[in-house]
C-alpha positions, 0 to 999 in steps of 0.5 A: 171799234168800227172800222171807220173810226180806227181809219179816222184815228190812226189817220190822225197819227199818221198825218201828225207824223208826217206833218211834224216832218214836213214842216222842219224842213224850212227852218233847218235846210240853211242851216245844213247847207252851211254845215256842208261849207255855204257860207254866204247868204246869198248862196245858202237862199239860192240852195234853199231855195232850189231845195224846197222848189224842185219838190213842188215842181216834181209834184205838179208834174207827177200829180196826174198820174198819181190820181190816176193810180188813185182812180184805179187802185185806191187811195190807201196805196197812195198813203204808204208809198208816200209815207214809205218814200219819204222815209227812205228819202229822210234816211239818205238826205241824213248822210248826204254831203254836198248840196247837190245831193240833197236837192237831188233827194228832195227831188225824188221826194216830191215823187213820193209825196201827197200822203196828206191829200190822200188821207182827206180823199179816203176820210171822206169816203170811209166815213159815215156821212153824219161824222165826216166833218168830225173827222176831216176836221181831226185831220185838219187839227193833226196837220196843222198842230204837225206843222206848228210844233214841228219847226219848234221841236225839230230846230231843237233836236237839230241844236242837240243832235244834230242836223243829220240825226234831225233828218233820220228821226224825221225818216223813223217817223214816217215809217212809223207812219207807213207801219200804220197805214198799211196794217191799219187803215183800211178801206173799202174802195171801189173803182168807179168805170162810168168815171169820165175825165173832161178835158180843159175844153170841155170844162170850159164849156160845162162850167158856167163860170168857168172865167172866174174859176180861171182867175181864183187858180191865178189867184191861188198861183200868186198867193202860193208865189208869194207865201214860197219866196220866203220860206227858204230864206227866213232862216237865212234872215234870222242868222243875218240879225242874231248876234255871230255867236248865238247857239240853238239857231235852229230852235230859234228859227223853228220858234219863228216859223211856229209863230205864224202857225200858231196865230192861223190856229188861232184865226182858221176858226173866227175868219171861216165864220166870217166868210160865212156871214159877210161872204168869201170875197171881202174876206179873200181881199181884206186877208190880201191886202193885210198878209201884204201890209205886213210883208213889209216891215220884216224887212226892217226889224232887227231882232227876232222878237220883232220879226216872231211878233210881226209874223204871228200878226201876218198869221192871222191874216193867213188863217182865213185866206186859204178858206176864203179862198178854197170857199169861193172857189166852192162855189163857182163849182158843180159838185160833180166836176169838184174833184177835176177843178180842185186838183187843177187849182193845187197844180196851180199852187204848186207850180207858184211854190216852185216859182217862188221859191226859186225866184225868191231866193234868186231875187233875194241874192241879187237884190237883198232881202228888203227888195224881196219882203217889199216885191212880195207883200206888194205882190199880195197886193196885186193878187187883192187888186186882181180879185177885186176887179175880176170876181163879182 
């Protein structure tokens, strides 16, 4: 076999592995809080949601001098220290015993991440340019059916085995992950010395639209504020509307995060044609308007049919909102200064999954969960306004 295509395939593996893990941890995180003795609700959004945001503001921090060492040594080294330190982390969050300490190592974590971001850089490099959207879009699948089943068989596991046995399974799949890419992928990678970094001044100058660029990555901020401040406490919600006695919590928790990834496989496909025929913008505002529509009533359902049916519905919505949003940023972009302007829109997302993720849960323990589904689907709103008037 080439050795472009082993890369793709074992690539592929990898990123599924990672992705699985990843994605179990919003719907199991609550849930392990209580076990160390948080019982309020109020108390187990604020943990949660610390937990999840800390990770997203180490990453923004660190990205910088992880693409530098990218620029330098290449992205493979990139995969196994990702994949390797979020092994190590899983293993020790599993013993943990008080919240502190797992907000601690999911600190750490976020040192450690950017395994998926690396996989695409080298993918597109290594790959003959004839089969590069094959193969970008095999990725793509292994991450999004990663993050589908994950929350799904993960809650499962956490109901049969355990919370902490969950997380050192989660740990041995991404060894297993770190053993493949180091033995396996390879790659041919060469330093580029004429590579020159602009600063933000110059970009402001060598970027025509430099303006517009600057209200997508707001936009790209508010979107990921918005998608955050739910995430921590969607199990927290379900616990609050299912019976006091119900077992496999955790497998119910995960079925519901799973019900919005399913219906963005669904849609990622139809909406990104869409966006070819009628353009990014229409499609970027209608998405908008409808995830934040549908923010809404969540927070009067009052069983978990409900809230999985209303959420597989939002999903279709979100499916199309991230390439519309990605697309229209594309094409405000010189080619040549992509890869600088992209990563200042992930720093953007990044810190907007911080924020919301403790704000969220912060607003949800001083307001409830009605004020906070109602603050950020209204929020999605604003971010449709805003695009609507300040991009053409």
């Amino acid at each position: 076999m080439e050795a472009w295509k082993r890369t793709v395939y074992i690539s592929f593996l990898c990123t599924f592995c990672t992705s699985f893990g990843v994605s179990q941890l919003s719907p199991i995180l609550p849930l392990y809080f209580h076990e160390m003795g948080v019982e309020s609700a109020e108390e187990l959004a604020r943990w949660a949601g610390l937990a999840t945001g800390v990770t997203y503001l180490v990453v923004c921090l660190s990205a910088p001098f992880w693409g530098r060492m990218a620029d330098k040594h290449g992205r493979k080294i990139t995969l196994i220290r990702s994949s390797f330190g979020m092994a190590i982390c899983n293993f020790i969050i599993a013993f943990q015993h008080t919240p502190e300490g797992v907000v601690f190592m999911r600190l750490i974590q976020g040192l450690v991440s950017g395994f998926y971001t690396a996989c695409i850089t080298l993918i597109a490099a290594e790959t003959p340019l004839d089969h590069t959207g094959w193969a970008l879009g095999l990725l793509a699948s292994a991450q999004l059916s990663g993050s589908l089943v994950g929350p799904l068989i993960g809650g499962y596991i956490a109901d049969e085995i355990g919370i902490r046995n969950d997380f050192i399974l989660v740990g041995c799949l991404m060894l297993i992950a770190f053993i493949l890419s180091y033995l396996f992928i390879h790659e041919n990678y060469v330093p580029n010395k004429d590579k020159v970094t602009l600063t933000f001044k110059q970009l402001k100058v060598a970027l025509p639209e430099f303006d517009a660029i600057v209200a997508l990555c707001i936009t790209s901020f508010i979107y990921a504020i918005c998608i955050m401040s739910l995430q921590p406490i969607i199990a927290v919600y379900i616990k609050g509307i299912v019976p006091p006695e119900t077992e496999n919590l955790g497998f119910i928790a995960g079925a519901v995060f799973s019900m919005m990834g399913l219906a963005q496989l669904v849609s990622s496909s139809p909406i990104g044609g869409l966006v070819d025929r009628i353009g990014a913008r229409k499609v970027l505002i209608t998405s908008l308007i409808y995830v934040g529509v549908l923010n809404i009533p969540q927070a009067y359902v009052t069983d978990v049919y409900q809230l999985a049916a209303v959420r597989f519905l939002q999903g279709l919505g979100l499916g199309g909102m991230l390439p519309a949003l990605t697309t229209f940023l594309a094409s405000k972009i010189d080619k040549a200064l992509s890869g600088q302007v992209f990563a200042y829109n992930q720093s953007c997302q990044f810190f907007g999954y911080f924020i919301g993720a403790v704000c969220g849960s912060n607003l949800m323990a001083l307001l409830g969960f009605t004020t906070l589904f109602w603050a950020s689907g209204l929020l999605f709103i604003v971010a449709a306004i805003w695009v609507a008037f300040k991009l053409k």
